[in-house]
RODO-2510 file (C-alpha; in nm, 4 decimals, decimal comma):
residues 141
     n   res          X          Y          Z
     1     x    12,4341     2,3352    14,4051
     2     x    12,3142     2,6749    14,3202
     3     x    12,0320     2,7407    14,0480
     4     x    12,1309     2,9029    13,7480
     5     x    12,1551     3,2744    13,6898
     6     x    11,8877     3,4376    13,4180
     7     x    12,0346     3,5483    13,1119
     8     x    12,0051     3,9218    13,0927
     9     x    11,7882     4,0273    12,8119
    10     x    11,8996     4,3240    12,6293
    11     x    11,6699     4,6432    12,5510
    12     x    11,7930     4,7704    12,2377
    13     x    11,8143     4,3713    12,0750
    14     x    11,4200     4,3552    12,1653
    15     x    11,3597     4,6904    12,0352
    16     x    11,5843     4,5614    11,6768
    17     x    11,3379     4,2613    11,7095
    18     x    11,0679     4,4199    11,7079
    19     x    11,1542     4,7140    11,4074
    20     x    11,2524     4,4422    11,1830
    21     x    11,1113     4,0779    11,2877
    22     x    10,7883     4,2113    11,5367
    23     x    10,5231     4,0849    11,2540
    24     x    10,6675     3,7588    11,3516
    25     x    10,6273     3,8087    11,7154
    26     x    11,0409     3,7669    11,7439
    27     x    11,0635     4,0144    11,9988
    28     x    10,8182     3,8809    12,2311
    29     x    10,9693     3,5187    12,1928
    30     x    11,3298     3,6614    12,3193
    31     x    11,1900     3,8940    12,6243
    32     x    10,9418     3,6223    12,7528
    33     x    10,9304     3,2317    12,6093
    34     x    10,8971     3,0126    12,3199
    35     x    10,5153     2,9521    12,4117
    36     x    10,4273     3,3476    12,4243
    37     x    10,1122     3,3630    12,3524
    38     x    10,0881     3,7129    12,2015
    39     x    10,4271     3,5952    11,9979
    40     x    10,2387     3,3128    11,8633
    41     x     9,9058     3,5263    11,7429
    42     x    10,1780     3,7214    11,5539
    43     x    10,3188     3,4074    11,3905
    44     x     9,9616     3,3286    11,3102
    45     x     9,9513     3,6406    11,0805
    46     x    10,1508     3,4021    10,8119
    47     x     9,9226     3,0986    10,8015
    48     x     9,6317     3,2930    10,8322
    49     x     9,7745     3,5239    10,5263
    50     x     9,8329     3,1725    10,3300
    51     x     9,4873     3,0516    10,4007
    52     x     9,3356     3,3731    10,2652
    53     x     9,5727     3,3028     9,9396
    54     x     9,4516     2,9312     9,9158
    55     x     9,0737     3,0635     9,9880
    56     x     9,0304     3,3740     9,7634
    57     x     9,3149     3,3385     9,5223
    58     x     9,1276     3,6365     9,3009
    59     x     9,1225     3,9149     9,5952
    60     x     9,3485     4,2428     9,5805
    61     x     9,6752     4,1155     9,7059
    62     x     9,6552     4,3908    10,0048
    63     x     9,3837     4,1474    10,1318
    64     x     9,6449     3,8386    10,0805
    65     x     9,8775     4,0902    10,3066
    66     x     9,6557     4,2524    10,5483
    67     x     9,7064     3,9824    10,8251
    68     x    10,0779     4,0427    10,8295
    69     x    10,0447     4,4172    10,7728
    70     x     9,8336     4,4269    11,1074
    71     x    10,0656     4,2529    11,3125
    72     x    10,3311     4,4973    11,2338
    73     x    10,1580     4,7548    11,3361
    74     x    10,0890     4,6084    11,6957
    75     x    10,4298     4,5120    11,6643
    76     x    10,5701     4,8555    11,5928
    77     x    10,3707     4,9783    11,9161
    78     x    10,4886     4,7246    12,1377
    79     x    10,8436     4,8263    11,9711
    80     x    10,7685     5,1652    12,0926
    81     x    10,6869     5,0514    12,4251
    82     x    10,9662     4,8423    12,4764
    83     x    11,1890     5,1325    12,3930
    84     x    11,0463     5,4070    12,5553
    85     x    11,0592     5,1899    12,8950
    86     x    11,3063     5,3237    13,1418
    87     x    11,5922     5,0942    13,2079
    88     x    11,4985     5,0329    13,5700
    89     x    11,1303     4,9319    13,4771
    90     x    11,2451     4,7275    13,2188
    91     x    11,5181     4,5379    13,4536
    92     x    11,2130     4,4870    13,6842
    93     x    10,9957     4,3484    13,4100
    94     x    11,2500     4,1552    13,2050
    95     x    11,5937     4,1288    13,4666
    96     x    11,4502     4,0208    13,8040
    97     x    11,7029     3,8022    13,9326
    98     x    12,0135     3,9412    13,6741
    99     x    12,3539     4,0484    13,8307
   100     x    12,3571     4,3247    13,5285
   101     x    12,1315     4,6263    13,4955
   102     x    12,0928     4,7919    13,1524
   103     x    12,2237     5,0898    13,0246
   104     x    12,0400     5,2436    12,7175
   105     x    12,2533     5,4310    12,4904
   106     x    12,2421     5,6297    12,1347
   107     x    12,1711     5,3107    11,9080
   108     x    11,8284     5,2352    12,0732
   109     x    11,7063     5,6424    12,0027
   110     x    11,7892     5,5472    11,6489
   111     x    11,6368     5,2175    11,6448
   112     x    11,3248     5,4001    11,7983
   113     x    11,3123     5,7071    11,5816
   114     x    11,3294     5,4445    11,2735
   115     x    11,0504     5,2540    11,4497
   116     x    10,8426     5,5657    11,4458
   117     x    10,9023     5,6634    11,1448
   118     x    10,8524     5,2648    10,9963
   119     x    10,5184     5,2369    11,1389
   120     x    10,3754     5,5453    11,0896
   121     x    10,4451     5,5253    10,6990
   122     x    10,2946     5,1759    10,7450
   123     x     9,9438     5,2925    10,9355
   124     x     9,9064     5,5544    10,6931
   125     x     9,9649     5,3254    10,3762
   126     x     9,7578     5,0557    10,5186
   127     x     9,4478     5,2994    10,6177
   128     x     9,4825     5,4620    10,2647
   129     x     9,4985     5,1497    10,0782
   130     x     9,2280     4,9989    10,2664
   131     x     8,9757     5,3341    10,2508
   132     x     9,0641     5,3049     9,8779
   133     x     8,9772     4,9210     9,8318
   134     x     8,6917     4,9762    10,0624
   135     x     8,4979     5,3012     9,8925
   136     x     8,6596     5,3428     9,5439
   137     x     8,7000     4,9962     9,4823
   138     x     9,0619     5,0361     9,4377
   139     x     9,0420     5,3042     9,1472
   140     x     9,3188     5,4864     9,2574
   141     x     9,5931     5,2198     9,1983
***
């Protein structure tokens, strides 16, 4: 009886993970396991967001958010990663034992120029809102 053959994980579904479900830590639960333990500090982001809610119900909401908000940001870099990780090394990391080898096309440069673009807006509007809350006391919105 022969031992089962790894499923072959797909770069551009991981990078798609992570642009649109990485605060959640989806795409670190599909390239490694259920019990990821990076994937699970990113699910913490939404209990830890509701415990801040229960705790403080009077703070500025970007407080209420800021848990999530940082885990999409180390999501959108390991996005970037992912992405930006040639097709060999990512076989190696992700495909060791897979009959297929994967082959990158158009739809992932998309996917990772929309990443960019995604979490750059969001590290700018989370630094700016925060410097704001933090010095003005939020007088400019």
């Amino acid at each position: 009886m022969t031992a089962p053959m790894p499923r072959h994980r797909n770069k551009t579904l991981a990078t798609f993970l992570g642009l649109f479900l990485g605060s959640l830590g989806a795409h670190r639960f599909y390239l490694r396991s259920p019990v990821d333990r990076l994937g699970l500090l990113h699910l913490m982001s939404v209990p830890v967001c509701g415990l801040i809610l229960g705790l403080a119900p009077h703070v500025d909401p970007f407080y209420k958010l800021l848990p999530l908000l940082i885990s999409g940001i180390a999501a959108f870099l390991e996005t970037l990663v992912i992405g930006l990780t040639s097709d060999e090394k990512f076989d190696a990391a992700y495909n060791a034992g897979s009959a297929r080898q994967s082959d990158s096309s158009w739809p992932l440069a998309l996917l990772l120029v929309l990443t960019l673009a995604v979490g750059a807006t969001t590290v700018i509007a989370t630094l700016s809102r925060l410097f704001d809350l933090l010095y003005t006391g939020g007088a400019y919105g």
